[in-house]
C-alpha positions, 0 to 999 in steps of 0.5 A: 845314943852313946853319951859320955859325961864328965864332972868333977872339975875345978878349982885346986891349989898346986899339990892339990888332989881331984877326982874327975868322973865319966858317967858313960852310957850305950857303950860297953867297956868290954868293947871300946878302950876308955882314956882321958885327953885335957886340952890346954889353952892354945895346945893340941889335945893330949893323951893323960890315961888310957885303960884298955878293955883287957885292963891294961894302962897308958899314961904319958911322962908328964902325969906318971905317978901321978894320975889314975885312970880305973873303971866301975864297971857295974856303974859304967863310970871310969874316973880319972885320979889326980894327984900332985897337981900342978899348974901345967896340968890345967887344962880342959879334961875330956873323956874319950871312949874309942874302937878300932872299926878298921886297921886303918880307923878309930871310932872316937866318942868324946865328952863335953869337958870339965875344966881343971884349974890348978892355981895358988 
């Protein structure tokens, strides 16, 4: 059974760094592309980092510079670096794992979430 398991949340002053962690299991990062998604009270799921299986990386405006996304292969983890938070970015993170089945779908695995606070 695929599994995805984020931790690292909390609570952080503005400024303020945090590393978030997806402990994956049943899944290979050779096959699926691995990202990071927060969701925001009352918004839409966004996209915040993505690292495809031939280790190239997406990350929208708002978190460049910012945020990193990388993978331990050897421990199935991918993290999610935080930097220079700020209070736009709280959020409920989610890690995703995602492959394409067809042109026309996606196959999406999704974590249960890890709530980031950033807050003076």
């Amino acid at each position: 059974q695929v599994q995805l398991v984020e931790s690292g949340g909390g609570l952080v002053q503005p400024g303020g760094s945090l590393r978030l962690s997806c402990a994956a299991s049943g899944i290979g990062f050779n096959i699926f592309t691995m990202g990071w998604y927060r969701q925001a009270p009352g918004k839409q799921r966004e996209l915040v980092a993505a690292m495809t299986r031939s280790g190239s990386t997406i990350y929208p405006d708002s978190v460049k510079g910012r945020f990193t996304i990388s993978t331990d292969n050897a421990k199935n983890t991918v993290y999610l670096q935080m930097s220079s938070l700020k209070p736009e970015d709280t959020a409920v993170y989610y890690c995703n794992a995602n492959r394409v089945i067809t042109a026309a779908g996606r196959l999406d695995y999704w974590g249960q979430g890890t709530q980031v606070t950033v807050s003076s």
